[in-house]
N, C-alpha and C positions, 0 to 999 in steps of 0.2 A: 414545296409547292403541291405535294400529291396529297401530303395529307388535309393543305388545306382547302383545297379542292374536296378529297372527300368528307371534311365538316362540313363545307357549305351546303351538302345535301340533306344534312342530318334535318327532318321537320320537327321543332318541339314540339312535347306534349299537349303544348298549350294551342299550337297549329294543328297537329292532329286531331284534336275536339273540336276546336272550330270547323273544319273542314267537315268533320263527321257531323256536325249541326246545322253547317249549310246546306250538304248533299241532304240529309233526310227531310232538312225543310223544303227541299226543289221537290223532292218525291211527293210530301205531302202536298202540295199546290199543285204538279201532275195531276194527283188521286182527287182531285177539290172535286163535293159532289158526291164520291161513290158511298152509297148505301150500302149496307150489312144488316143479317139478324140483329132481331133488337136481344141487348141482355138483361139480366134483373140488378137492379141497384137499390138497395135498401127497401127491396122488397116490392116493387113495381117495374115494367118492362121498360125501359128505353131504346127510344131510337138511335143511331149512330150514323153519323156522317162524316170520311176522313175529312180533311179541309186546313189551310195554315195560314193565315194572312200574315204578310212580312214583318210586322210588331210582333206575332207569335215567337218568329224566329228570333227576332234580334235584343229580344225581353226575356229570353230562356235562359242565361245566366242570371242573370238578376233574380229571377225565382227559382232558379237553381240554389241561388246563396240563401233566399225565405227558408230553402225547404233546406238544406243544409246548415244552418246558423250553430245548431247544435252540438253539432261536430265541428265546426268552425273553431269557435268559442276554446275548445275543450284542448283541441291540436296546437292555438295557440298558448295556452295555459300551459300546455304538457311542455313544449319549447320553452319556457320560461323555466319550469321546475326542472329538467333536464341539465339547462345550463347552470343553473345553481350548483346540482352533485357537480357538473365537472368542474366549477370552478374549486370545489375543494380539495380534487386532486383524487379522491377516495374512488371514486368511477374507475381512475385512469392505474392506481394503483391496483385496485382488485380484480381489473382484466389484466394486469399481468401477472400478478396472483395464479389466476385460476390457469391460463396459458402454461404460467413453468409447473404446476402442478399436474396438468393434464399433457406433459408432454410426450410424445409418442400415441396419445392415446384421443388426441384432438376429434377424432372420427364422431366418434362416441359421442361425444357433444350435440356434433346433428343428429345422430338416432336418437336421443332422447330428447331433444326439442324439439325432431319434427313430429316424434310419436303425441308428445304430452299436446302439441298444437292441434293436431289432428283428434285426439280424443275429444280436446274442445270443440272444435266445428262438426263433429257427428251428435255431440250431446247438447248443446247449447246455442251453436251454431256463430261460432267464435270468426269473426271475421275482421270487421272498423275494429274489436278489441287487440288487433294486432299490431296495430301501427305506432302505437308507444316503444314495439320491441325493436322496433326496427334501426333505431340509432344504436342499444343498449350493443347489441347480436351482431349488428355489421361490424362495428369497432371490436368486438369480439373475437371475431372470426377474422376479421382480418389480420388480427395481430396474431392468431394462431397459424397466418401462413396461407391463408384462403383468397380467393378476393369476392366482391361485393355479390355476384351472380352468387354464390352460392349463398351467403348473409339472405337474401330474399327469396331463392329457394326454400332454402330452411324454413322461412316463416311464412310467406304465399305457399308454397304446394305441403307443408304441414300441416297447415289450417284447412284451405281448400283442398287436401285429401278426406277430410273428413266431412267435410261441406258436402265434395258428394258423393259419400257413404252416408248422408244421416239417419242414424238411427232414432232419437229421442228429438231431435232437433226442431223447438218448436218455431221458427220461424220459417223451418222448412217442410218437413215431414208431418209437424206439429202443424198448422197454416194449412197446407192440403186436405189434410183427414176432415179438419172442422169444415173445409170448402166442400169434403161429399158429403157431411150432414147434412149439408144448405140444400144439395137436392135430394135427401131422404136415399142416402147411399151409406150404409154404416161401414166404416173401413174393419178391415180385421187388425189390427194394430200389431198381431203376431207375424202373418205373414211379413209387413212392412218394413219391421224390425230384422227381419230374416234376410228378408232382401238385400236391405243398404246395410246390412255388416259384412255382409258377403262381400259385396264393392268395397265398403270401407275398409277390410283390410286389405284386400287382392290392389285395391289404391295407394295407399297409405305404404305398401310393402315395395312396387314397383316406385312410388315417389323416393323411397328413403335410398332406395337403391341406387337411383337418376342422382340425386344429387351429392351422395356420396362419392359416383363415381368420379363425379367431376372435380369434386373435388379431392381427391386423391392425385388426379394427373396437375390439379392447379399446384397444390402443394408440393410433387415433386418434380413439376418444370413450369415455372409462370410464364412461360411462354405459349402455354398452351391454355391459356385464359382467352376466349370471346369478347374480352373488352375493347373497344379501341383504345387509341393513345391517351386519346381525352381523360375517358372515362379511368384508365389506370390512373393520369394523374391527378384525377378531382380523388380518385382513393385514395393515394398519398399523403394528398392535404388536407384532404376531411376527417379518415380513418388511421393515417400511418401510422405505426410508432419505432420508423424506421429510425434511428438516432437519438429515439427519444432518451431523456435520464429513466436510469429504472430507482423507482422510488420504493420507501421503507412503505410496510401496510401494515397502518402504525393503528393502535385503538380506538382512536378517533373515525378515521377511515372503517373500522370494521361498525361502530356506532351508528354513523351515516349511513353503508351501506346494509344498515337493519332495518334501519327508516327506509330506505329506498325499496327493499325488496319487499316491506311488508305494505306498502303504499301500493303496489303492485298486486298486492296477494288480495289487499282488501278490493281491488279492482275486479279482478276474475271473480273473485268470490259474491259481489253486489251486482255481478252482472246476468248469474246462471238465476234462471226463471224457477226458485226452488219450487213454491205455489203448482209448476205445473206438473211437479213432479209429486202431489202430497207432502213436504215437507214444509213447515210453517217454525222451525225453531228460533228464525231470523227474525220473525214478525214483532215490532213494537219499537223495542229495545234498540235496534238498529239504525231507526228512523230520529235518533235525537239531530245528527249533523244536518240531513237536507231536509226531513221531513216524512222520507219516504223508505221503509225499508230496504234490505239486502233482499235482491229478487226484483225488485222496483226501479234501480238505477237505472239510469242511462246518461248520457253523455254531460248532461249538464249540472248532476248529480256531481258526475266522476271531476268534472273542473272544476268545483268548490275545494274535491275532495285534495286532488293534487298541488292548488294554492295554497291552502291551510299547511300540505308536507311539506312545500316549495319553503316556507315559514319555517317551519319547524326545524330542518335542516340546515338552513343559513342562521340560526340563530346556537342550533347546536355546532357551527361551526364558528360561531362568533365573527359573523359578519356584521360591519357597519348601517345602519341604516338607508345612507344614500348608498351602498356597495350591492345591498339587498335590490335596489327598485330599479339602479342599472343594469345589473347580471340579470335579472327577469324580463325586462322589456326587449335587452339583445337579444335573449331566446325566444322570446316572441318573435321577434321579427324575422329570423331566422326562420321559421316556420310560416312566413307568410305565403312563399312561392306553393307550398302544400297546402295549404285551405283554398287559393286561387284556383287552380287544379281540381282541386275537390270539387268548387262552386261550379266548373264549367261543364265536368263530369255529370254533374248532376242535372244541367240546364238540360244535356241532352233527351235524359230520359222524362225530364219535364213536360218536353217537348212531345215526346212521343205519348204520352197520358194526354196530354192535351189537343193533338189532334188524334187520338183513335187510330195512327197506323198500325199501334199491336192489335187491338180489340178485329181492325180488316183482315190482316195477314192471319190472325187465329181463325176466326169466321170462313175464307178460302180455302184455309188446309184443312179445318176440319171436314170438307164437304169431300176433297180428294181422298184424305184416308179412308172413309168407311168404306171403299170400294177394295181395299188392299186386304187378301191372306196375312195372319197374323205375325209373320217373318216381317214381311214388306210395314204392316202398320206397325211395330214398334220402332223399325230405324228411322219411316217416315217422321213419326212422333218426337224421338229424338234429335232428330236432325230439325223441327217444326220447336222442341224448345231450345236450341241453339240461338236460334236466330230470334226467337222472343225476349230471351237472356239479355241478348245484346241491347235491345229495344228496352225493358225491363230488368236493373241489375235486382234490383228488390227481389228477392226469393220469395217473400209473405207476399209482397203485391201480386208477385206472378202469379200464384196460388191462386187469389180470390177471384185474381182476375182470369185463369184458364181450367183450371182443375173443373169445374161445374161443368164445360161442357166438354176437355176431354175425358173426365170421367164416366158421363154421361153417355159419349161416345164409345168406348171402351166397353162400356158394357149392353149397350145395345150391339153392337156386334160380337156379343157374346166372349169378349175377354176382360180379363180382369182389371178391374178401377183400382185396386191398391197397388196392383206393379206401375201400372200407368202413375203414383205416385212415387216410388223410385225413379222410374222414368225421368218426370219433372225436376226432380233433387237429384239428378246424377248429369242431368243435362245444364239446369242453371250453374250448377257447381263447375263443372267443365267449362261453360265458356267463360265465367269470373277467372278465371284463371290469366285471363291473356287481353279482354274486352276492358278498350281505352274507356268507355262509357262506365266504368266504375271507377270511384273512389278509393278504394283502398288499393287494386293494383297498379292508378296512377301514382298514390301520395306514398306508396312504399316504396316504388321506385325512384321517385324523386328524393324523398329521404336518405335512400341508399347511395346516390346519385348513378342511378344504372339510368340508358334510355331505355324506352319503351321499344326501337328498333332493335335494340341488342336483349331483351328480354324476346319479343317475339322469334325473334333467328336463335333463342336457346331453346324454345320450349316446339319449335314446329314440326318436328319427329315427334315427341312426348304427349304432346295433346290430340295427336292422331293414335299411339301405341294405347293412352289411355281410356278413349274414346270405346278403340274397337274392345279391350277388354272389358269396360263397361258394356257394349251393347250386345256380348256373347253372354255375359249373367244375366242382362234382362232378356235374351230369347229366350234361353233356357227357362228361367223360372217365369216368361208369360204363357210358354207352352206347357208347362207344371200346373200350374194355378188358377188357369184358366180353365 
């Protein structure tokens, strides 16, 4: 009776979004009316007015899913190619493959996936690319003895350690700097660099730590797992391989699992923006499958690409034709709970583009901080993109859309526009981390099947310890550099 009493409190994700889309659309009809500085939009000033009429609100998924289709598309595709490996058994032998071979030494596993995730989200800015790992890693780790919290550990605060440390990160770092050209502000791209690797490791060192810790006590007492009842046993029967038969990892399986790992490799690889690094070796050549080079892909690219493997691998397993197009459509649908999720996730922030409540709440706080000593305005600032983050998961969007005038600001009050650019990237990156309003740490969660209340009650120490150590690097280096 008690436990299920306390299920019935549990609010799905899918409540928690709605709830979060309701309240901001009550706020925005509150705010109907209020005026703000006008900003520049494709090069002429605009005016702004918050405002939401109630079709605003109740049409914000629906253009949530317009603006999400992309990643829709690709998450079901991947479900589909997903279920294909496991149906060949070669998935299921080669995690326990790697588990008896790494035994004793399971640790190690997470330091080196959360390092190599984190290198990606400071360089490339590796985030929606992570949610493919999320079936392969949980099932991984969990048959190493772990359970599902740390599986998204690993690949949430590996990635998003690096997210915000960016150094080269052109959707982040990269996105800003182009925002202070727009108003005749040349960034130093040296300092910048200097700044978010400082955080990126001092993050990335304390994240690997965190979740190693934990799981070390998971590993030698699972009694001391965070999950509830539930959630242990949606891992059992999603992840287990409690009783499973342990299978031969036969040549076949290694075969597959080439295809599988280089379908992935070709992934990361078509995803990193080489062009904006100077390098163009990928250019032409690359472009035969979609059209569009390595450096070019994105999501809809990458679900051509994972169909065609889905193919390739049912066929190198000598699957039947009708065996082929049921084993993909189940994996699809399997994945549907996680695109729905995604779409509603994303109505939110739709929402808030659309009525201008970030463009107000920017406009306000910027007008409080220029009055704040340079201690006072940078926690100001960060704590000002916290709460834009959540409004705005888009890190590029937030850029174009705030950087021009806390930059601006920043340096009319005589401190520095490129920390103020750390700033930005250390603060959206931190609140991605835990904010229902993004897609990727709803649809990893869900994939994993952790909830979202048992993700926030892990991380609510952590994302305070991380916070303050991030906003002791940027005092320091704005009272440096400025």
């Amino acid at each position: 009776m008690a436990k299920e009493k306390k299920e019935k409190k549990e609010l799905s994700s899918f409540s928690i979004l709605f709830i979060i889309i309701f309240v901001l659309g009550i706020i925005t009809i509150l705010l109907n009316g209020q005026g703000f500085a006008p900003t520049e939009i494709d090069g002429k000033m605009v005016d702004h007015v918050v405002g939401a009429k109630l079709s605003d609100i109740i049409m914000s998924p629906f253009h949530g899913f317009q603006q999400a289709v992309d990643i829709s598309i690709f998450i079901l595709v991947l479900g589909g190619f997903l279920n294909i490996v496991t149906q060949t058994g070669a998935l299921e032998a080669g995690i326990q493959n790697v588990v008896k071979k790494q035994k004793g030494r399971e640790i190690m596993i997470i330091v080196v996936l959360m390092s190599l995730f984190s290198l990606g989200g400071s360089t490339y800015g590796m985030a929606e690319e992570t949610i493919p790992f999320y079936t392969l890693l949980t099932a991984t780790l969990v048959a190493a003895g772990f359970d599902t919290i740390v599986a998204v550990g690993t690949v949430l605060l590996g990635s998003g350690a690096g997210v915000i440390g960016s150094t080269v990160n052109p959707f982040s770092t990269g996105a800003a700097m182009d925002a202070l050209k727009s108003i005749d502000i040349k960034p130093d791209a040296g300092t910048i660099m200097l700044v978010g690797a400082v955080i990126w490791i001092a993050t990335t060192i304390y994240c690997i730590f965190l979740v190693t810790g934990y799981a070390k006590k998971v590993q030698k007492d699972k009694g001391s797992t965070i999950l509830s009842l539930q959630e242990q046993e949606d891992m059992e029967k999603y992840f287990g391989q409690e009783g499973a038969e342990e299978l031969e990892f036969t040549s076949k399986h290694k075969l597959i699992l080439g295809l599988f790992a280089s379908c992935f490799l070709v992934m990361v690889v078509s995803l990193i923006p080489w062009g904006e690094f100077g390098i163009n070796i990928f250019e032409g050549w690359t472009a035969v499958i979609t059209g569009n080079s390595f450096g070019d892909w994105y999501f809809g690219d990458l679900a051509i690409w994972f169909f065609i493997m889905a193919i390739i691998i049912a066929v190198a397993n000598r699957f039947p034709e009708k065996e082929i197009i049921d084993t993909f459509v189940a994996g699809a649908a399997d994945m549907l709970s996680v695109v729905l999720i995604i779409v509603v996730a994303r109505g939110a922030a739709v929402l808030m583009q659309a009525t201008h409540l970030d463009l107000f709440i920017l406009d306000r706080a910027s007008g409080l901080l220029k009055t704040l000593p340079a201690v006072a305005f940078v926690i100001g600032a960060y704590i000002l993109y916290l709460l834009l983050s959540f409004l705005i998961p888009s890190t590029s969007g937030l850029a174009y859309v705030s950087i021009p005038i806390m930059g601006a600001l920043a340096k009319e009050v005589g401190l520095s526009p490129d920390v103020m650019v750390i700033i930005f990237a250390s603060g959206c990156g931190l609140i991605n981390l835990i904010t229902p309003t993004s897609g990727v740490v709803m649809g990893g969660l869900q994939i994993s099947r952790v909830n979202y209340s048992t993700w926030t009650k892990f991380m609510a120490k952590p994302i305070i310890i991380i916070g303050l150590i991030n906003l002791a690097i940027l005092i320091g280096s704005m009272l440096i550099f400025s």
